[in-house]
C-alpha positions, 0 to 999 in steps of 0.5 A: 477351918477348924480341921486346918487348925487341928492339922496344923496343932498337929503338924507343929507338935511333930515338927517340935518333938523332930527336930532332925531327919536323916536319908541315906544315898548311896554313891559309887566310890569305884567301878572296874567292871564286875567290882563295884564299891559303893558308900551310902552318905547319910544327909541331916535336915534339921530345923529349930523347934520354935517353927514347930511352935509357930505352927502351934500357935497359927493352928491354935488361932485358927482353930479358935477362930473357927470356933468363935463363928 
């Protein structure tokens, strides 16, 4: 249980310190035979640092549950 703890610290500090993540896809905008045009969009996910610091928190009091027995 403790490396679940330990994990999850983990986990919550980068989910804390990233609060964005962006990817590219490309999309054909136009294709006439050996023409072809192509836009890459980028997509955001995004999400709030407090996430991040529950996950802090579960993995704290698992760890120090763990640690207890």
């Amino acid at each position: 249980m403790k490396q679940l703890g330990i994990i999850l610290i983990i986990i919550g500090l980068v989910l804390s310190i990233y609060t964005t993540f962006s990817y590219f896809t490309k999309e054909k905008v136009l294709d006439l035979g050996r023409v072809e045009i192509n836009k890459e969009k980028e997509h955001s996910v995004s999400w709030s640092p407090i996430a991040g610091i529950a996950l802090i928190a579960i993995g704290g009091l698992i760890f120090w549950q763990a640690s207890k027995k």
